[in-house]
C-alpha positions as CSV (number, residue, x, y, z in Angstrom):
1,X,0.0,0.0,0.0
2,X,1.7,3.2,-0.9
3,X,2.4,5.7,2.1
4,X,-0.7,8.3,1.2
5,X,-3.0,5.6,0.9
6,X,-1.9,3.9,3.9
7,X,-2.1,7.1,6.0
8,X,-5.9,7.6,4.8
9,X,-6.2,4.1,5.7
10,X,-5.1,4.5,9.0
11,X,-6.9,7.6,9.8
12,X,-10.1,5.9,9.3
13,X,-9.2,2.8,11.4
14,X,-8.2,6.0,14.6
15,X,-11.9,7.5,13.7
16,X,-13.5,4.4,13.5
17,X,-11.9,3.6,17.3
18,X,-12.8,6.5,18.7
19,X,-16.1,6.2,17.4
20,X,-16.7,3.0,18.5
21,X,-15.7,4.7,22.1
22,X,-17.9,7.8,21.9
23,X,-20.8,5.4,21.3
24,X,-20.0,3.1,24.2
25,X,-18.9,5.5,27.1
26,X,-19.4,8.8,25.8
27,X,-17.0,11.8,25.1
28,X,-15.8,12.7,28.8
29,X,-15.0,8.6,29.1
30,X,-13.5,7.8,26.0
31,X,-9.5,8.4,26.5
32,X,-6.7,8.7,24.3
33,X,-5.2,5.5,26.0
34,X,-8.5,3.3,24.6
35,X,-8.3,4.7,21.7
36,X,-4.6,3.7,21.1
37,X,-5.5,0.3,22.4
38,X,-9.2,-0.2,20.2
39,X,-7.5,0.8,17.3
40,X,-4.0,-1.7,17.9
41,X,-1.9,2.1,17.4
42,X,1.4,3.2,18.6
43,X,0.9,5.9,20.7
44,X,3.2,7.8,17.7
45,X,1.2,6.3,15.2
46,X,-2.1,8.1,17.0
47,X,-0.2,11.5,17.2
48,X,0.9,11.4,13.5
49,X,-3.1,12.0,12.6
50,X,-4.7,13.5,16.1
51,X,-3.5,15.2,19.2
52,X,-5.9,15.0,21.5
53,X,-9.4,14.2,22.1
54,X,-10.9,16.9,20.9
55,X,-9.3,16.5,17.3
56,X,-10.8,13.0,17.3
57,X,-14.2,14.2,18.1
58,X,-13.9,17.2,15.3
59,X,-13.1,14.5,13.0
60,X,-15.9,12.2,13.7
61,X,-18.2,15.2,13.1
62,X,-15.8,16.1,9.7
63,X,-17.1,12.8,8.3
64,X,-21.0,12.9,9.9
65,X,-22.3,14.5,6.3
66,X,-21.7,12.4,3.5
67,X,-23.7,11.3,0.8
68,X,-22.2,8.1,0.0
69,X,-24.7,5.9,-2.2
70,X,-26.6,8.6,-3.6
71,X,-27.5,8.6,-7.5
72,X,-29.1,10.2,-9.8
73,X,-32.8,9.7,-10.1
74,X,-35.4,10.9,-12.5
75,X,-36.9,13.3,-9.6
76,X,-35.3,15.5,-7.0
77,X,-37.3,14.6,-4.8
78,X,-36.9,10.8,-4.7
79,X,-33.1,11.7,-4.3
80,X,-34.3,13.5,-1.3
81,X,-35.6,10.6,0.1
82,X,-33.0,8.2,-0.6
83,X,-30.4,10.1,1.3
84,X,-32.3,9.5,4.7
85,X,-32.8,6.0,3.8
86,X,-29.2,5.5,3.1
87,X,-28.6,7.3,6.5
88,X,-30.9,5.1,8.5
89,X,-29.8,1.8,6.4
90,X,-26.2,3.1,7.5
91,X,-26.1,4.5,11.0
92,X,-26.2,1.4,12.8
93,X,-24.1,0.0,10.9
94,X,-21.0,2.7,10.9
95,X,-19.6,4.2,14.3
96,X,-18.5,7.3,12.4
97,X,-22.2,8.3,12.0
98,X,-23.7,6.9,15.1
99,X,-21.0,8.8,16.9
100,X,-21.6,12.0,15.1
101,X,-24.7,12.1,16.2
102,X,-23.9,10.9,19.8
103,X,-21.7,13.6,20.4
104,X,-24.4,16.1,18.7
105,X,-27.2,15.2,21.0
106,X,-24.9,15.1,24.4
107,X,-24.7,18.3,25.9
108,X,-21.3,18.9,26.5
109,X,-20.3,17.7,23.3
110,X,-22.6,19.8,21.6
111,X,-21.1,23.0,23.6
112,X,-17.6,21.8,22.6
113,X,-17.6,21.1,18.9
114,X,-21.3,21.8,17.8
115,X,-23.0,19.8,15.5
116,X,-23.7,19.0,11.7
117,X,-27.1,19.6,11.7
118,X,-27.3,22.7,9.8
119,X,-25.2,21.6,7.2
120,X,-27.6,18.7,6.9
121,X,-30.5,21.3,6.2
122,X,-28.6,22.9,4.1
123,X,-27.8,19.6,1.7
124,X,-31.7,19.1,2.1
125,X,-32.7,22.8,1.6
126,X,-30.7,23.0,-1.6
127,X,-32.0,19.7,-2.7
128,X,-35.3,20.1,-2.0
129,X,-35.0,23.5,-4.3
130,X,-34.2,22.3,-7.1
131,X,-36.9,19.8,-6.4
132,X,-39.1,22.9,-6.6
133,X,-37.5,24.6,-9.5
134,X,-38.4,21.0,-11.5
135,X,-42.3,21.4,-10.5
136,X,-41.8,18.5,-7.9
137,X,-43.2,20.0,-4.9
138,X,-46.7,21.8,-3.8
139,X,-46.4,25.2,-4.7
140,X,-46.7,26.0,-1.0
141,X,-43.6,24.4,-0.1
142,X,-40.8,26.2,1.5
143,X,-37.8,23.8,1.3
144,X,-35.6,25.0,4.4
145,X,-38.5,24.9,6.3
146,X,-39.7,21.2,5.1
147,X,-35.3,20.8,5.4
148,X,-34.9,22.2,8.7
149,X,-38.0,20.1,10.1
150,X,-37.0,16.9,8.9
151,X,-33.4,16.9,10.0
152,X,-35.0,17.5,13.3
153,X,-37.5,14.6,13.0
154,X,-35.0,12.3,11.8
155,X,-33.4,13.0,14.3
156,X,-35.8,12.5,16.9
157,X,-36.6,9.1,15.2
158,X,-33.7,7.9,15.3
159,X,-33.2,8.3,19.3
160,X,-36.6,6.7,19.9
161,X,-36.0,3.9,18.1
162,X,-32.7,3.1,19.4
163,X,-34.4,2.5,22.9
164,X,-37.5,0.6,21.3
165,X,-35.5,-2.6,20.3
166,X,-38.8,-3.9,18.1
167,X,-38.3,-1.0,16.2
168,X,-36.1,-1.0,12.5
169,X,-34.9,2.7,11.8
170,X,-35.0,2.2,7.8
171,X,-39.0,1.0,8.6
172,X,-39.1,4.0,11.0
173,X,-37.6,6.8,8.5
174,X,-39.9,5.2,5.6
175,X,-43.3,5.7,7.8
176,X,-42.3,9.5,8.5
177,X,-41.9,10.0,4.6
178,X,-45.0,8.1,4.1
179,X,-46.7,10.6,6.4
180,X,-45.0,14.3,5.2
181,X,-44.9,13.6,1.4
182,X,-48.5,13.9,0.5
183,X,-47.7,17.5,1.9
184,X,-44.8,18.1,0.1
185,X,-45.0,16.4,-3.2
186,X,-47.1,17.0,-6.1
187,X,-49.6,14.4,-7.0
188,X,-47.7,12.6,-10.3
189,X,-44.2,13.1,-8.7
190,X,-45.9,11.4,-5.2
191,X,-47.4,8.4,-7.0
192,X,-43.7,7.5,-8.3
193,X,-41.6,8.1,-5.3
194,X,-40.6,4.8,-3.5
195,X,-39.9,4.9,-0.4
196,X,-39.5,1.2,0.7
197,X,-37.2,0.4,4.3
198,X,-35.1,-1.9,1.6
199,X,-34.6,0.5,-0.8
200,X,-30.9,1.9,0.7
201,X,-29.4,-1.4,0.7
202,X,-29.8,-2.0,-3.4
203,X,-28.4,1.7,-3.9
204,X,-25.3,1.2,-1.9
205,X,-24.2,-1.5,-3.6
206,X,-25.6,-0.6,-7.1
207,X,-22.7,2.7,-6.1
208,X,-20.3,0.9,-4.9
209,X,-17.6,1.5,-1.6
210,X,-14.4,1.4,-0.8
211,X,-13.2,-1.5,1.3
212,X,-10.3,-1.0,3.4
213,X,-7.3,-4.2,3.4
214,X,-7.9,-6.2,6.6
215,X,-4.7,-5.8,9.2
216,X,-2.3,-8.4,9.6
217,X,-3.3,-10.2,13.3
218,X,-1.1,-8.9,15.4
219,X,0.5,-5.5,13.9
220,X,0.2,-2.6,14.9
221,X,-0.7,0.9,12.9
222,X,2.2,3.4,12.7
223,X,0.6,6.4,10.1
């Protein structure tokens, strides 16, 4: 692996650790130390990406908006849609993003480093304009108010669920489109939105990832 690509590499395995450790004990319990050892680092190798703490939870929070999986579709909207079905297919599967919003939601954190949330509404607010530009949406539509709302109530599902162990998030984040659209979309673009639970799973692998090498048992990371 050549040195770049092996420093990326190993920046992502130090996120993915801390991560892991934000969403287990929480910022103020998470240490340096765990990190080091969750991750199989040298201490040097830790210090070569991230100082301290606080540069691992600014990083977490660096990688909270992403878009990965999204493609184009025949309406705005529908992409729309697919982006917080990717998130909720994703979250519980990827530290990075259940961490991000961990540390968004705890207070401390929150007074520390902020949050990504309104760079959320502003991926959804510009999305959901040009959703309105195509005819998609009900001429009384304001798209950072329908942008700022729904990062909040995706939010808010997302917490919920995580303490109602019956509940599926994807199945969750469906429903709540199920519910809003009719007062967002107009009629023809509604009637060919899908919004199935299952719908993120085909799109991330119809886009394809990146998968990191495994490590070697035994070795540890040094940048």
């Amino acid at each position: 692996m050549a040195r770049q690509e092996r420093a990326v590499h190993t920046r992502r395995i130090i996120l993915e650790a801390a991560a892991e450790l934000f969403n287990e004990f929480g910022y103020d319990a998470t240490t340096i130390s765990g990190v080091i050892e969750r991750a199989r680092l040298t201490r040097g190798g830790l210090y070569f990406h991230f100082t301290s703490k606080e540069q691992l939870a600014r990083g977490v929070l660096d990688e909270a908006v992403t878009l990965e999986g999204l493609t184009p579709q025949p309406f705005k909207l529908q992409e729309w849609v697919d982006l917080a079905l990717l998130l909720a297919h994703r979250l519980p599967k990827e530290p990075i993003l259940s961490a991000s919003l961990r540390l968004s939601v705890d207070v401390r954190s929150r007074a520390l480093f902020g949050t990504r949330w309104p760079d959320w509404i502003d991926v959804g607010a510009r999305m959901l304009t040009e959703a309105r530009e195509r005819g998609e949406l009900l001429v009384h539509t304001d798209p950072l108010e329908v942008a700022r709302l729904s990062v909040g109530a995706w939010t808010g599902i997302q917490l919920v669920t995580e303490s109602l162990p019956d509940r599926n998030l994807p199945e969750e984040v469906s429903c709540f489109f199920r519910l809003i659209l009719p007062n967002v979309a107009t009629p023809g673009v509604l009637a060919k939105l899908d919004t199935s639970p299952h719908r993120a799973d085909p799109l991330l692998r119809t886009a394809g990832s990146p998968v990191l090498p495994p490590l070697p048992p035994g070795e540890a990371r040094s940048s």
